[in-house]
DRENGUSE-378728 format. One record per residue: residue number from 0; residue in three letters; x, y, z of N, C-alpha, C, O in turn. Coordinates in pm, whole numbers, plus 50000, padded with zeros to 5 digits. Each point is the difference from the previous one (the first is absolute). Example, Ala and Ser with C-alpha at 12.3 -4.5 7.8 and 13.67 -1.06 7.14 Angstrom:
BEGIN
SITE   k   r   n.u   n.v   n.w  ca.u  ca.v  ca.w   c.u   c.v   c.w   o.u   o.v   o.w
SITE   0 ala 51319 49431 50780 49911 50119 50000 50090 50120 50000 50104 49998 50066
SITE   1 ser 49861 50107 49862 50082 50119 50006 49923 50109 50073 50051 50111 50017
// end
This chain:
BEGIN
SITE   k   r   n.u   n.v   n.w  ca.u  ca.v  ca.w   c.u   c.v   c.w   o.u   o.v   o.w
SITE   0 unk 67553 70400 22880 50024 49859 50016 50147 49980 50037 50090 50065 49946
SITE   1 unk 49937 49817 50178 50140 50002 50014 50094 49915 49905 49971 49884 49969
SITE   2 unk 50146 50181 49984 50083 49938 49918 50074 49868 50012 50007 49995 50123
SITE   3 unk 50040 49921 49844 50079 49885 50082 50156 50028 49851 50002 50069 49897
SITE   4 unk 50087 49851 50159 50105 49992 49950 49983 49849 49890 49949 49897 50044
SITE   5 unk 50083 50109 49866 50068 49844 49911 50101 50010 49992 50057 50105 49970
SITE   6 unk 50000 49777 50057 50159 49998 49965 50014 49868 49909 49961 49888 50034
SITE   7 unk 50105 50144 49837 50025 49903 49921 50181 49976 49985 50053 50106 50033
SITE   8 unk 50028 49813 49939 50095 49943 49972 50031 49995 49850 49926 49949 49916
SITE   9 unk 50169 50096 50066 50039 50018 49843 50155 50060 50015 50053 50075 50083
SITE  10 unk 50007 49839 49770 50105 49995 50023 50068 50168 49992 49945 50096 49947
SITE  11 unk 50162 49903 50109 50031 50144 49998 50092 50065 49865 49977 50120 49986
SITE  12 unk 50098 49838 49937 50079 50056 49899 49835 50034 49871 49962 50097 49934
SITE  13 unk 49980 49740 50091 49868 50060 49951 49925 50115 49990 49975 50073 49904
SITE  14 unk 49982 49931 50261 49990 50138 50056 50036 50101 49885 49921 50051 49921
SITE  15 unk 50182 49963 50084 50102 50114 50003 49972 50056 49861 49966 50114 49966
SITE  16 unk 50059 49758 49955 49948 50019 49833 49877 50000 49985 49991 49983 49878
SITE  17 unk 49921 50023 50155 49848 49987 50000 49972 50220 50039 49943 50089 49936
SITE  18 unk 50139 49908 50205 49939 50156 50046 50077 50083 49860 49951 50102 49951
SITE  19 unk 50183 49829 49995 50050 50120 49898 49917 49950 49882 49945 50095 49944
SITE  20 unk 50045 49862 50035 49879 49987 49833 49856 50095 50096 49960 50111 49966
SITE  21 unk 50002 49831 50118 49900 50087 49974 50000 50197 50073 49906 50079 49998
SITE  22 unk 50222 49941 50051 50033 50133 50012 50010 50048 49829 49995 50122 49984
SITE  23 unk 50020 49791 49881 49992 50079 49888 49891 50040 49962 49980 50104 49936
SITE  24 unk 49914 49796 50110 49853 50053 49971 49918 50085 50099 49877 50000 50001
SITE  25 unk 50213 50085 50096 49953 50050 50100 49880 49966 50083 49893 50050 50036
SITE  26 unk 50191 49816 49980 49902 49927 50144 50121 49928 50095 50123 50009 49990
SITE  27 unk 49775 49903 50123 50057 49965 50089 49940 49842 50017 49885 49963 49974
SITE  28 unk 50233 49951 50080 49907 49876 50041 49924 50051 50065 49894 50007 49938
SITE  29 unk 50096 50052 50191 49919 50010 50089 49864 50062 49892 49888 49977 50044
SITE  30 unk 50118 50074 49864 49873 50072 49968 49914 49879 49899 49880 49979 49984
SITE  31 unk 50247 49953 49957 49919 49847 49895 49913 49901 50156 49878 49985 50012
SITE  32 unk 50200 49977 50059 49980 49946 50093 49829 50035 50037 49906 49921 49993
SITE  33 unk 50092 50243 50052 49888 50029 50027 49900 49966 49924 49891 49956 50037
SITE  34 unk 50161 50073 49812 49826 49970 49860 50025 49878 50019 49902 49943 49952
SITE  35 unk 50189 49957 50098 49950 49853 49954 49904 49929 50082 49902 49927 49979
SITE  36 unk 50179 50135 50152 49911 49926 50131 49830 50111 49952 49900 49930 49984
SITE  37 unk 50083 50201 50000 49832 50059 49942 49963 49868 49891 49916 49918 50037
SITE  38 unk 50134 50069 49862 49943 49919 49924 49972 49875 50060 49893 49953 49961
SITE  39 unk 50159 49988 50109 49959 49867 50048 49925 50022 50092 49918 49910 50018
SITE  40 unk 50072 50211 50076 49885 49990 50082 49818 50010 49922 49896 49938 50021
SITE  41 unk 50155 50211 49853 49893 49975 49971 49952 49876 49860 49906 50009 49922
SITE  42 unk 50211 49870 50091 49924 49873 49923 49981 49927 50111 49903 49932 49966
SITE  43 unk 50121 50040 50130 49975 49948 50090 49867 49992 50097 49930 49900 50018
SITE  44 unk 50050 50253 50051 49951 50019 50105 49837 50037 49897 49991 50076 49904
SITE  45 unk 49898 49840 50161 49855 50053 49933 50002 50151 50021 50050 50075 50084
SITE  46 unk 49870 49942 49799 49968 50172 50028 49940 50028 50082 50039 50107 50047
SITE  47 unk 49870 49849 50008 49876 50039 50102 50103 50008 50124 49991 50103 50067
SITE  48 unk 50096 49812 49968 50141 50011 50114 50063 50141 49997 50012 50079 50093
SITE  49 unk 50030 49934 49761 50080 50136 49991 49932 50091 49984 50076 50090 49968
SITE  50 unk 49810 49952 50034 49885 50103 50004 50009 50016 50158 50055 50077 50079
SITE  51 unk 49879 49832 49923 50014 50019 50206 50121 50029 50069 50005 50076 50096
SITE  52 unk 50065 49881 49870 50157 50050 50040 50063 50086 49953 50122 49991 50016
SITE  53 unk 49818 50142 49897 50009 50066 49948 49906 50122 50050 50031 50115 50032
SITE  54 unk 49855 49825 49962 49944 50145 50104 50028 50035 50157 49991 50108 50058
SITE  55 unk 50051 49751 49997 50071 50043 50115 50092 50054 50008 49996 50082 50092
SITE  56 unk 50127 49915 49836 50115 50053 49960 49974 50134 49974 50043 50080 50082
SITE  57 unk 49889 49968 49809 49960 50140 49920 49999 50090 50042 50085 50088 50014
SITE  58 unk 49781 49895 50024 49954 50154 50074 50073 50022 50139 49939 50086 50065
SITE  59 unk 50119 49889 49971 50066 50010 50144 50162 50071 49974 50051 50092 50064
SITE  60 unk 50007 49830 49820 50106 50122 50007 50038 50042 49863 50103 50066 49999
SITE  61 unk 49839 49912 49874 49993 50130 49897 49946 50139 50002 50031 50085 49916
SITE  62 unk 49873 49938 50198 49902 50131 49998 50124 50089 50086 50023 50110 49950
SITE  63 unk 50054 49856 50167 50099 50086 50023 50089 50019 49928 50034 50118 50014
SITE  64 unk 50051 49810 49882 50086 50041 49978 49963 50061 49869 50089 50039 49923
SITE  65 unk 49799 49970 50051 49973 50125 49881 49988 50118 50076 50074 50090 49961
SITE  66 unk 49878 49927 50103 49992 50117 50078 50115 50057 50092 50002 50112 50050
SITE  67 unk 50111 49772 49967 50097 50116 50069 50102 50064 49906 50062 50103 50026
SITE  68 unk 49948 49820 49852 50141 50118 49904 49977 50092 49968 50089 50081 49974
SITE  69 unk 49753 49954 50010 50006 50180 49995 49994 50053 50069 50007 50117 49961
SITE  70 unk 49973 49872 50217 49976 50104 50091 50123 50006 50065 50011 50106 50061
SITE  71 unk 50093 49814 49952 50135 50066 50043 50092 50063 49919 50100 50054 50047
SITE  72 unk 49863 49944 49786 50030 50057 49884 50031 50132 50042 50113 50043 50026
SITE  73 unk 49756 50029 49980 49973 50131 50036 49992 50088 50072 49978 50121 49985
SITE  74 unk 50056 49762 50172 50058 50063 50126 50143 50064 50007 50044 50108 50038
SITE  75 unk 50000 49792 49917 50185 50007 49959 50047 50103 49893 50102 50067 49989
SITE  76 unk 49765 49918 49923 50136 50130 49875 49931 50129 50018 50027 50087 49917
SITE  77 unk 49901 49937 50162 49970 50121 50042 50000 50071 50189 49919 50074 50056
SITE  78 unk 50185 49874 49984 50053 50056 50117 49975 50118 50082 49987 50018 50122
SITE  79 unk 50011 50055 49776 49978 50170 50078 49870 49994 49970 49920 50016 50092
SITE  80 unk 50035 49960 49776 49884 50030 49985 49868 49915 49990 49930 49986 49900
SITE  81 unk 50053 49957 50236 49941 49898 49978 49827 50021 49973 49946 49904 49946
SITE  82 unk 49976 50200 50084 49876 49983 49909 49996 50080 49919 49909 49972 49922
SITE  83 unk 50164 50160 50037 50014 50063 49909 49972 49978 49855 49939 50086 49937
SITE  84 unk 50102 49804 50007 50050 49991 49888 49888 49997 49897 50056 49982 49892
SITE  85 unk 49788 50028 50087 49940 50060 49937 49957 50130 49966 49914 50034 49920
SITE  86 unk 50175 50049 50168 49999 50156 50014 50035 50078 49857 50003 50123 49995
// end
């Protein structure tokens, strides 16, 4: 699904004290930002919406990226020996 940008306005010294309080709890606005806008989509948006917009989304690009971190894993740390290594 394509992403779009929000841009919100907020004051900046705010800002500033807001990102250092929550750098103590090892987070980020950007990451509160993210669970707030999830939570309001899912009080918001009917489920039967986010089901459907969810299986379109899904299966199209979670099934690759499970499948590519182990196969360049094992290309790379075995160089010389690349089918060997159950020998």
């Amino acid at each position: 699904m394509k992403k779009t940008e929000i841009v919100l306005l907020f004051g900046e010294e705010k800002l500033e004290a807001l990102e250092f309080a929550l750098r103590k709890e090892r987070s980020s606005v950007q990451r509160k930002m993210d669970e707030a806008l999830k939570n309001l989509y899912e009080q918001t948006v009917p489920e039967a919406v986010r089901e459907y917009l969810g299986r379109k989304e899904t299966p199209a690009r979670e099934r690759p990226r499970r499948a590519r971190p182990g196969n360049p894993n094992h290309s790379e740390s075995g160089d010389s020996t690349n089918g060997s290594e159950g020998a």
